[in-house]
C-alpha positions as CSV (number, residue, x, y, z in Angstrom):
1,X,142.5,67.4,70.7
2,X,142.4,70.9,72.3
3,X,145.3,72.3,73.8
4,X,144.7,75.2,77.1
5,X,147.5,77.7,76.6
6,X,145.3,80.5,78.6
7,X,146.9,81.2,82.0
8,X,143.9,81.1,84.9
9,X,143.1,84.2,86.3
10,X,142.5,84.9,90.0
11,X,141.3,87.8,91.8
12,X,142.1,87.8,95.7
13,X,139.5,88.8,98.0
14,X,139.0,89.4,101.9
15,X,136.0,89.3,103.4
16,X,137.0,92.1,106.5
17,X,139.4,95.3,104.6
18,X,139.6,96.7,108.0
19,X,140.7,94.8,110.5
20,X,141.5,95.2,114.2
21,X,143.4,94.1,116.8
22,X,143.0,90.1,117.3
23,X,140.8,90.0,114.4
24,X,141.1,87.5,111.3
25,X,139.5,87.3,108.1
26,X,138.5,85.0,105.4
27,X,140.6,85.4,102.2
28,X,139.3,84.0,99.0
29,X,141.0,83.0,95.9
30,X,139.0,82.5,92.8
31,X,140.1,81.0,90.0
32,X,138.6,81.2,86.0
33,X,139.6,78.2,85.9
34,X,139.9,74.8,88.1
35,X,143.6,75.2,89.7
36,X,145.1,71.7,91.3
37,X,148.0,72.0,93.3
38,X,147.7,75.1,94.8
39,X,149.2,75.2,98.2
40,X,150.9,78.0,100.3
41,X,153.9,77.9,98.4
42,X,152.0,79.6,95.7
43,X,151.2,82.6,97.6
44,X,153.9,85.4,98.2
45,X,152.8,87.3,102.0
46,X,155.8,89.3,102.0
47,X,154.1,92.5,102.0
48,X,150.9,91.4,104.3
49,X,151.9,91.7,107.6
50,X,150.6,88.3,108.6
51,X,149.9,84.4,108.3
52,X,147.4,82.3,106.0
53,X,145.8,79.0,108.2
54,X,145.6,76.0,105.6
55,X,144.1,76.3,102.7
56,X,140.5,74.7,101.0
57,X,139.0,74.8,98.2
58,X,135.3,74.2,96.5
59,X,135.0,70.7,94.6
60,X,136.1,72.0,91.8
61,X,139.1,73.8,92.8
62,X,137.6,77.3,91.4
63,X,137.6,78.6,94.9
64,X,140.1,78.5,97.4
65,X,140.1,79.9,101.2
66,X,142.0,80.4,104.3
67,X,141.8,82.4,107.3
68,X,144.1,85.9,107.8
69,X,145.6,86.4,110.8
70,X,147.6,89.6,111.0
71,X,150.5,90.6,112.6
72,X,149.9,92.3,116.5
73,X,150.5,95.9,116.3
74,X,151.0,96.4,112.8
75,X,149.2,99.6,110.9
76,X,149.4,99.6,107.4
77,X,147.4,100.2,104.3
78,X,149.7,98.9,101.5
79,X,149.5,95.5,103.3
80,X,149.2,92.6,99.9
81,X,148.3,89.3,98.9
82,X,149.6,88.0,95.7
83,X,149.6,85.0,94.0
């Protein structure tokens, strides 16, 4: 038998960089791997200035989504996502 003891990468990506007020965005997650479980406890927005809607993902769970809102009145370029 085989045993997996490589760690998934993911690479976090929005589809608007620059958004503006009462705008949202589409934030992917993809995976090198297929990732079960993955939920919104998995995802630290402590630096991002806003909220994540539920989650999806792709039938093979390579390729998860929500939708970003961000916080009202909030200007800031340092702004992360991290999983």
């Amino acid at each position: 038998y085989f045993v997996d003891t490589m760690r998934p990468t993911a690479t976090i990506t929005l589809a608007d960089t620059a958004l503006t007020a009462g705008e949202t965005t589409t934030v992917t997650f993809r995976f090198s791997t297929s990732v079960t479980g993955f939920d919104a406890s998995n995802i630290n927005l402590s630096n991002a200035n806003g909220t994540l809607g539920p989650l999806t993902s792709n039938a093979n769970h390579t390729v998860w989504t929500a939708t970003f809102t961000p916080t009202a009145n909030v200007n800031d370029t340092t702004n992360t996502i991290r999983v």
